[in-house]
C-alpha positions in Angstrom: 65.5 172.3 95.7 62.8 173.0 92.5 63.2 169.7 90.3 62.0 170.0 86.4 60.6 166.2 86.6 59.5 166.5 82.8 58.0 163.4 81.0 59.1 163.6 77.0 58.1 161.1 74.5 62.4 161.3 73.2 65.0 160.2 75.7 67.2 163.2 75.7 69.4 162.0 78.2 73.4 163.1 78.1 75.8 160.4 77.7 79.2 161.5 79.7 82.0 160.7 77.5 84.3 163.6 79.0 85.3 165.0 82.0 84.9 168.4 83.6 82.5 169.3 86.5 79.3 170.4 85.3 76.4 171.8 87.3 72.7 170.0 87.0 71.3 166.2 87.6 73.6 163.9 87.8 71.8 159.7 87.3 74.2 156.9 88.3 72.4 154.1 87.1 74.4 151.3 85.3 73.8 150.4 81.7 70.8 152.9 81.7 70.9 154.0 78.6 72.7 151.5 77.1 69.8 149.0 78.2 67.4 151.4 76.4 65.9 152.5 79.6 62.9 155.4 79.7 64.5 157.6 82.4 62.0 160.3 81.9 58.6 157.9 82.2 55.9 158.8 83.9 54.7 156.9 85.9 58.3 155.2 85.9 61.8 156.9 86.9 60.4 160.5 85.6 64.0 161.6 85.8 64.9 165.4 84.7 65.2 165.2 80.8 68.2 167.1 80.4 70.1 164.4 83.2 73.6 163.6 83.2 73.5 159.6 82.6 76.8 158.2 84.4 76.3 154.4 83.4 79.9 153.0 85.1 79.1 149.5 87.8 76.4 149.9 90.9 76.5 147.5 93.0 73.7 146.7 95.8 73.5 144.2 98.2 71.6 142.9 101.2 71.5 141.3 104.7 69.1 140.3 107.2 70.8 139.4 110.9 67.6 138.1 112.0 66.9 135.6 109.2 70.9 135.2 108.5 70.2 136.0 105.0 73.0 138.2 102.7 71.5 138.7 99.1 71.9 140.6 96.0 69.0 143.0 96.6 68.1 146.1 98.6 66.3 146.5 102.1 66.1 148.1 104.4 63.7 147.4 107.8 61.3 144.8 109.1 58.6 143.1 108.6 55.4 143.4 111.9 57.6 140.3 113.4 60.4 143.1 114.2 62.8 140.5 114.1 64.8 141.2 110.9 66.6 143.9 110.7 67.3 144.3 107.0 70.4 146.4 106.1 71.4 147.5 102.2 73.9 149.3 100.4 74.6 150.8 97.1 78.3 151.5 95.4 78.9 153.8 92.9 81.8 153.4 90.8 81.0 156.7 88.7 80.6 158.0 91.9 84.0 157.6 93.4 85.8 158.4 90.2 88.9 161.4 90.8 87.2 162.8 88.5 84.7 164.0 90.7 87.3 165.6 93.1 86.2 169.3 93.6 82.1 168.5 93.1 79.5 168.9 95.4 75.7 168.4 95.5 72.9 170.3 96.9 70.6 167.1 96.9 71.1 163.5 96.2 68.9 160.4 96.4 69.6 156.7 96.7 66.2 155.9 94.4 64.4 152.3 93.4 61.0 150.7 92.4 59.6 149.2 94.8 59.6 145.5 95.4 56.2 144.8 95.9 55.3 141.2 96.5 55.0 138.9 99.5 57.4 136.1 100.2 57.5 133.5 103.0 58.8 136.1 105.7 56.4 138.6 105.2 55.9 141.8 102.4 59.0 142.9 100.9 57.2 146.4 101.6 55.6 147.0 104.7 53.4 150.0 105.7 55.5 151.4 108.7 58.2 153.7 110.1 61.9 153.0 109.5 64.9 154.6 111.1 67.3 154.3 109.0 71.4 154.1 110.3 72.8 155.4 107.1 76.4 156.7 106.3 79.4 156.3 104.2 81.5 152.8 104.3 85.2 152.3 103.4 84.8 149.2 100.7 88.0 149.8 99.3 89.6 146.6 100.1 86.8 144.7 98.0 87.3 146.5 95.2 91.1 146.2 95.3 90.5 142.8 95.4 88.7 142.5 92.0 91.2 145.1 90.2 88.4 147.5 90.0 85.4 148.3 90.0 84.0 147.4 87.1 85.4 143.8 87.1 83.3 143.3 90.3 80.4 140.7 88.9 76.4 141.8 88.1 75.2 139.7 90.9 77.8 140.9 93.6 77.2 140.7 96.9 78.1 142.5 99.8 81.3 140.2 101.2 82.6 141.5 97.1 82.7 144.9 98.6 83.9 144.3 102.3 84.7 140.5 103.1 85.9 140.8 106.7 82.2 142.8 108.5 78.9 141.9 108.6 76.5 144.6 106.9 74.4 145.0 110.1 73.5 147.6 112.4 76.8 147.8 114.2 79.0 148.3 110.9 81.7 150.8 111.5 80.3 154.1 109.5 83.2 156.3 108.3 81.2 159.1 108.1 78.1 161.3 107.4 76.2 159.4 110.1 73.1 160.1 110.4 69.2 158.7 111.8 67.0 159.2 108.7 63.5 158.5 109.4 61.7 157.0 106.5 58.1 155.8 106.3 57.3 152.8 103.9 54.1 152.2 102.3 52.1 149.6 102.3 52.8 146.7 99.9 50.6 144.0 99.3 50.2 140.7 102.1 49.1 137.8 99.5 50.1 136.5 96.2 46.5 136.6 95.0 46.1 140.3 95.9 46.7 142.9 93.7 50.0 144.9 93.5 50.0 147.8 95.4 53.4 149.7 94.5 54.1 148.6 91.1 56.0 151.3 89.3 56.7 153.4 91.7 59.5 154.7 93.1 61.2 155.4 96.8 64.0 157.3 97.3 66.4 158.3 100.9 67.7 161.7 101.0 71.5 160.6 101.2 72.9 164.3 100.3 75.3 164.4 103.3 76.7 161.1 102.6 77.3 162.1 98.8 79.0 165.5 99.3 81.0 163.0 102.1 81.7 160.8 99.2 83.1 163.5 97.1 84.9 165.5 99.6 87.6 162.5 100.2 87.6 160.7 96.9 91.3 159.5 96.0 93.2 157.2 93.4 93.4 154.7 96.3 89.3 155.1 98.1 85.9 153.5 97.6 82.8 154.6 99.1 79.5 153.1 99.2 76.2 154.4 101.2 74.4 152.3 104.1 71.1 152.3 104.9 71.1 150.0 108.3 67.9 148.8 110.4 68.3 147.1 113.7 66.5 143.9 114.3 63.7 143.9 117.4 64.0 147.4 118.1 60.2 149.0 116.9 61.2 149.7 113.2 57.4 148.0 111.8 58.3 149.2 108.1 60.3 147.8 105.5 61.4 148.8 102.1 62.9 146.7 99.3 64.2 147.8 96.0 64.1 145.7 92.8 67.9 145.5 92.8 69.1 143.0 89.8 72.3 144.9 88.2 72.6 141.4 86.5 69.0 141.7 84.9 66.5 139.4 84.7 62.9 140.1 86.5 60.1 137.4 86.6 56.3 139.1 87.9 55.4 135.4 89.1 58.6 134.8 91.0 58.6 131.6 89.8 54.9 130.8 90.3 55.3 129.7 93.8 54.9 132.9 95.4 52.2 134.9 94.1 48.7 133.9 91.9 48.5 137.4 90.2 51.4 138.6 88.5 53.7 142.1 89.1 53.6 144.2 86.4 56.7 146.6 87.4 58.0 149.6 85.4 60.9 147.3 84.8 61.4 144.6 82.6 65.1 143.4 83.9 64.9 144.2 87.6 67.8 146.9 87.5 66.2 149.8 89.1 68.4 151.2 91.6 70.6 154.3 91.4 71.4 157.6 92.5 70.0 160.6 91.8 72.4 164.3 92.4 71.6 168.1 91.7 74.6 169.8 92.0 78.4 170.4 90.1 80.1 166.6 89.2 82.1 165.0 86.4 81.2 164.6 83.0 82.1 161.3 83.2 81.0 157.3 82.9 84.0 155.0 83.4 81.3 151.7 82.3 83.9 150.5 79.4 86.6 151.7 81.3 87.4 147.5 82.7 87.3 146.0 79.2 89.7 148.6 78.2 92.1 147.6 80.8 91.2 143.8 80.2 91.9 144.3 76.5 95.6 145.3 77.2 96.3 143.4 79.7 94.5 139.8 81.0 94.3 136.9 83.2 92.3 134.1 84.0 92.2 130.7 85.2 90.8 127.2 84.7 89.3 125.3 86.1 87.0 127.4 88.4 86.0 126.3 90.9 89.0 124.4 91.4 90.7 121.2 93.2 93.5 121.5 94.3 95.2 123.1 91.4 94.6 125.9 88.6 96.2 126.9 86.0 96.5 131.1 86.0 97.1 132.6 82.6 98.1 136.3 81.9 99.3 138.5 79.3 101.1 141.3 80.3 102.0 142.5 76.4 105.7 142.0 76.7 105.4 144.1 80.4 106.6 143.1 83.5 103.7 142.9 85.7 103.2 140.9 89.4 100.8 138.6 90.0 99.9 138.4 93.5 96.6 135.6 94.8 94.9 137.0 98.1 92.8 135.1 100.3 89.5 136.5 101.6 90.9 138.4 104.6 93.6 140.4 102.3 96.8 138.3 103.2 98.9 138.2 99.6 99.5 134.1 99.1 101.1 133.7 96.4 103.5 136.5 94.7 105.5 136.1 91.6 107.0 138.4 88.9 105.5 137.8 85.2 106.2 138.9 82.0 104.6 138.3 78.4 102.1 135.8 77.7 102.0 132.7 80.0 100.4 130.6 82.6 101.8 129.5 85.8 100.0 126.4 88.7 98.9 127.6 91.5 98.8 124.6 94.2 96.4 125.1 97.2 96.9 122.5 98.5 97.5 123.8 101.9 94.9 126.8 101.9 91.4 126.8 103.3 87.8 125.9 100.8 86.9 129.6 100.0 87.1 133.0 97.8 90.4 134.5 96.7 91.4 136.7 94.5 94.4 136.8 91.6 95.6 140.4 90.9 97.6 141.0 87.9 99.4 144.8 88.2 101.3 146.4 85.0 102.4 149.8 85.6 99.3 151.6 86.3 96.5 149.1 84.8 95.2 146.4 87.4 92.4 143.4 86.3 91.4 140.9 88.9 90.0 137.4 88.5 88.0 135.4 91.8 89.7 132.1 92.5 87.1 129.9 94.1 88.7 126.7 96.1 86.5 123.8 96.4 87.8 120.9 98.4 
């Protein structure tokens, strides 16, 4: 499909405040805008001009089986030791908004700068070819568990969006599977080197697994796209994306791991989104949590906690329920709640770990993660 890629001096981007399907390029990139980002630089993003900004949550996340690593990042492949098998994914919550029910794309593009600096296992980009596992994932039950999407955290990880499988090779893909064979460049070996791939971008064609996305959106679902890579299998490329939705990006990486310093497009380390030509929503749902949170609320202190915490909630003279889940998705604790209150939760008797309080009025949801330290 013919792309205007124009570089202009004036971000003209479109901020979706309203909903209806419009045809053209579609950017999912959170807070872009907002962040003061320069969509249309060159070299840089070089995004269409005349883009559709959707700024609503992205979430990406990592995992290595080989080094038993699970980060915030994005990866996919190995390094020459072949014994790594990274895996990634990215989450949309602009994405899988009903909204979008009725779109479709002609092309879409899970797009990043690159990561380009060596650590102690090796280049996070190495010269090579990848074959990439990618498809669509259910990840519904994580975002249930933190209300919505939005609430999820900057720095989420991928046990936010699907606590009970591993991201790996063997995930269960709901659909739009598909081998996508990628080649990586070569990023630099040394920290004294040079940068090789400094502000420059990758991107994987992932237009089957978007017009998958949109074709079973509902008020209940939640859709993220894989890019999986099998450890010890031939794969001798590797690509990483400079993934930090929370911000924050240092070109000495704390001094310990490289001599000369990156010099990325980026000045927070939130680089990853999607790109999509084709008819979708006029719409960014990024305030849409604060709303919810500003009508109704909960929290609790302390956090992390021992072996008691003390939940408040304001359901603004409502009944509500406020139900605690432990990691797996078994309800714990129930109890019916009304007005502006707090109630003790006592774990004594669960497990150390992550679970989740979900306060429900009506139709408005906000979740809060319980962490249990004993």
């Amino acid at each position: 499909m013919k792309k205007a890629l124009i570089a202009v001096g004036v971000l003209a981007m479109s901020i979706c405040t309203y909903a209806q399907l419009a045809s053209g390029s579609h950017v999912y990139w959170y807070k872009a805008t907002t962040n003061g980002y320069g969509l249309t630089d060159n070299p840089g993003p070089n995004l269409p001009a005349n883009a559709f900004v959707h700024e609503g949550k992205i979430v990406t996340a990592n995992n290595s089986t080989g080094l038993g690593y699970a980060g915030t990042g994005f990866s996919f492949g190995s390094n020459p030791l072949d014994n790594q098998g990274w895996c990634g994914v990215i989450f949309s919550g602009d994405l899988n908004n009903t909204e979008n029910i009725g779109g479709s794309v002609d092309s879409a593009f899970i797009r990043g700068e690159y990561d380009d600096w060596p650590s102690g296992n090796g280049p996070l980009c190495n010269g090579g070819p990848v074959a990439i596992r990618c498809g669509v994932v259910d990840v519904s039950f994580g975002i249930m568990m933190w209300g919505s999407a939005d609430a999820m955290p900057d720095d989420a990880v991928w046990a936010d969006l699907d606590p009970m499988n591993t991201l790996s090779y063997d995930l269960t893909i709901a659909g739009a599977e598909e081998i996508i064979n990628f080649t990586s460049p070569q990023g630099r070996t040394t920290g004294d080197a040079s940068p090789l791939l400094d502000k420059q971008f990758f991107r994987v064609d992932v237009t089957d697994q978007v017009n998958y996305i949109l074709q079973n959106i509902s008020s209940t679902s939640a859709w993220a796209i894989v890019c999986l890579s099998q450890a010890g299998v031939g794969d001798t490329g590797k690509t990483s994306g400079i993934a930090g939705e929370g911000g924050g990006y240092d070109g000495m990486h704390g001094g310990t791991a490289v001599s000369v310093a990156n010099v990325p497009w980026t000045t927070d380390g939130n680089t990853m989104h999607l790109l999509a030509y084709g008819s979708l929503a006029q719409v960014s749902v990024e305030n849409e949590a604060a709303e919810v949170a500003g009508k109704i609320a909960i929290d609790n202190n302390p956090n992390p906690f021992n072996p008691t915490t003390t939940i408040t909630y304001n359901t603004l003279g409502l009944k509500g329920m406020l139900k605690i889940f432990n990691s797996a998705g078994k309800v714990v604790y129930s109890n019916s709640v009304s007005g502006k209150g707090s109630t003790v939760w006592n774990a004594q008797n669960m497990s150390s770990g992550v679970y989740f309080s979900r306060l429900t009025v009506g139709n408005s949801v906000v979740s809060k993660r319980l962490i249990l330290m004993k």
